[in-house]
N, C-alpha and C positions, 0 to 999 in steps of 0.2 A: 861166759857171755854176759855180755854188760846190755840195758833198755836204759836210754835218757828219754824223760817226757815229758812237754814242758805244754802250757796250755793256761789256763783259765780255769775256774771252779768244780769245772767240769773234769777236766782232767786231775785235778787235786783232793778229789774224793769227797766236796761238797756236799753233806747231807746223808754222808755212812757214821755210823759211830765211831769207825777207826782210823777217820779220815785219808791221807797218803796210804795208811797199814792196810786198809779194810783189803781183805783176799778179794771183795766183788768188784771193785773199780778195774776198770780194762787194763791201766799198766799192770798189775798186777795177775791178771788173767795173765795177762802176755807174757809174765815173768815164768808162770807156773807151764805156761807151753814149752815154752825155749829151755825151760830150766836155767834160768837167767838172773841176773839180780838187777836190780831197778834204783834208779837215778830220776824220781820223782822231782822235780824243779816246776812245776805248776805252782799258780799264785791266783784266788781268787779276786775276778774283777779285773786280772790283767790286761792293758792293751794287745795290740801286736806287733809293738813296736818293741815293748819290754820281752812278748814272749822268740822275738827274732833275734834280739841281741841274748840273749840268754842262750837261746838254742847255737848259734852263729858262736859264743864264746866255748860254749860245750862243745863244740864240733871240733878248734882249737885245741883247750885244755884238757877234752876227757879219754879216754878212751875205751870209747864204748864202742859196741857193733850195730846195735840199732837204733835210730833215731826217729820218733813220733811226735810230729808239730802239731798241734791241733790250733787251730787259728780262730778268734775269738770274733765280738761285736766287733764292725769297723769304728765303730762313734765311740769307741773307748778311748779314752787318754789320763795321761798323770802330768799333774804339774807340780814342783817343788818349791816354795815358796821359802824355804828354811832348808837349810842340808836333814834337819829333824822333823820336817812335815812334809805328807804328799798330801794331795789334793784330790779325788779322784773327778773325773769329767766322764759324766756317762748319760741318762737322760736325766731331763729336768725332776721327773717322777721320784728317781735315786736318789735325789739330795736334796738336801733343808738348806743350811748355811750360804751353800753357792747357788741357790737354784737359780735367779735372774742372771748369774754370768753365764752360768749353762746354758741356758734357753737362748743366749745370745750368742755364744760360742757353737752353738750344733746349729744358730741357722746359716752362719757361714763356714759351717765345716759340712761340705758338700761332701757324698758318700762315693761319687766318680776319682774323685785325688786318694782318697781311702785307699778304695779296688785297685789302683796302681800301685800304690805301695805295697799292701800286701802280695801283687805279683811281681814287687821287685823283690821282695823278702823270698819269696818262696825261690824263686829261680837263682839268688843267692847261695841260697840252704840247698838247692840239687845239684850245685855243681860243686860246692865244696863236698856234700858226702860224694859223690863221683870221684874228684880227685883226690878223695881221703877212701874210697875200696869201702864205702859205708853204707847199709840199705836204711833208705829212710820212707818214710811215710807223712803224707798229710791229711789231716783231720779238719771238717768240714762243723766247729761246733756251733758259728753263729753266723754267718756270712749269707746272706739272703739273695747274691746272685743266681741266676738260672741260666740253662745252658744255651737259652735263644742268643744269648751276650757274644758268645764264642760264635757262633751260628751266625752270627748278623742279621736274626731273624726279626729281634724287637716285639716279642708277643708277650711275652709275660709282663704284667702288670708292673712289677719291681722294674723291664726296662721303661716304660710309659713312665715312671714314678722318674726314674734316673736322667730321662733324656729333658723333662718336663720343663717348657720355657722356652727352649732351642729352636730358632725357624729347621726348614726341614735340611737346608747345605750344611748347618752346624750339627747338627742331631746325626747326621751323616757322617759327618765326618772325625766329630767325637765317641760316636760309634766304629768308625773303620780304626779307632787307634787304640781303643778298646779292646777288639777283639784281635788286631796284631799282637799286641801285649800277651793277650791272653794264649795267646796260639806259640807262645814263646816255652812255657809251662809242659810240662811232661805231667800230662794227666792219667795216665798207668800210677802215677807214683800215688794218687788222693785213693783214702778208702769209701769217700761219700764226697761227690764233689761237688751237687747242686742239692742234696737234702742236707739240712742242718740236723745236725744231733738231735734237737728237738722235734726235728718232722717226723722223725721213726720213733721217738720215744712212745715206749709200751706202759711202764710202770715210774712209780714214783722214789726216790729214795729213801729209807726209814724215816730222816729226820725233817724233811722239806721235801720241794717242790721239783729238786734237779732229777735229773734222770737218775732211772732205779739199777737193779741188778740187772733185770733179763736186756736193757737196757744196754747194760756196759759189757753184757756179756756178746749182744748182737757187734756191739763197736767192736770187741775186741776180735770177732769171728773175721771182720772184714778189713780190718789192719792186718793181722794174717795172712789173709790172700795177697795183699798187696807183696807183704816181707816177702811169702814162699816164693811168688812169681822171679821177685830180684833174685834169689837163692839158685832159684833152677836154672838163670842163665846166665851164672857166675861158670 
């Protein structure tokens, strides 16, 4: 049995001394459940744009049996300015060199076009593992929606933040296409789908600040249930 797992700093084993290797980061948990071997392709600082085509070419090329997306910041992005340089765009905080295109660049890269992409990304990736007989999972590691989104309820502060400017027929109605979107998504498939990796984080990792072991061992408990469920009603 083959685990492809593709993600952000978080899934790349940021802040273990054995990085990808360390036996505590969740792919590797999940390797030693399944008795599997692991196809770690996580990239600290990834968009989700790089971790959808990567996951989406894996799905194509690899042949693996399980697949864990973990979905990173929406305000991430890379730009190529050289075939030999990338750029990273993330908050203005992140960067020195770029910092004023940054600041400029995140105030018109609105976080509602973001949410849409990643739920085109994601309903991509469920229907190709579908028609590829593949159980896959998605991982909640920085994505600051909440579930009023889905709900059309609008209570949580992050939608007050999201709708923020819109008379009330626009706020409405960019809300009703929202949560169509979202209602499009197989939420069985997510093992944390309105807490961010970080809102459950317990402990820290040896080397830094990213999530620790009991950490990734909590993640790795709840991609499990996700896998078993697909398993049991193959």
């Amino acid at each position: 049995m083959k685990i492809y797992a593709s993600g952000c700093s978080i899934t790349e084993g940021t802040g273990f001394i054995g990085g990808k290797e360390d036996p505590a980061i969740y792919p590797n948990l999940l390797a030693q459940r399944y008795s599997a071997d692991v196809i770690n392709d996580a990239e600290g600082g990834a968009s989700n744009l790089k971790i959808f085509l990567r996951a989406a070419k894996a799905m194509i090329d690899l042949d693996a049996d399980i697949f864990v997306i973990q979905w990173s910041a929406i305000h991430r992005h890379w730009m190529y300015p050289m075939p030999n340089q990338g750029v990273f765009v993330g908050t203005p905080t992140e960067s020195t060199e770029h910092k004023k295109f940054v600041e400029q660049f995140q105030r018109l890269n609105h976080d509602y076009a973001n949410l849409m992409t990643v739920i085109d990304f994601t309903r991509i990736l469920q229907d190709q593992a579908r028609e590829k007989n593949r159980r896959i999972c998605f991982v909640n590691g920085l994505i600051s929606w909440k579930s009023d989104l889905l709900h059309r309820k609008q209570e949580s502060d992050y939608a007050q933040l999201l709708f923020d400017g819109l008379d009330k027929n626009e706020r409405n109605d960019f809300a009703d296409r929202l949560a169509n979107n979202m209602e499009l998504m197989n939420w069985n498939l997510w093992a944390n789908s309105w807490e961010t990796v970080y809102d459950f984080k317990s402990d820290d990792a040896p080397l830094d600040r990213h999530p620790g072991p009991r950490t990734h061992k909590k993640l790795a408990e709840l991609i499990a249930q996700v896998i078993d469920k697909q398993q049991e009603a193959i």
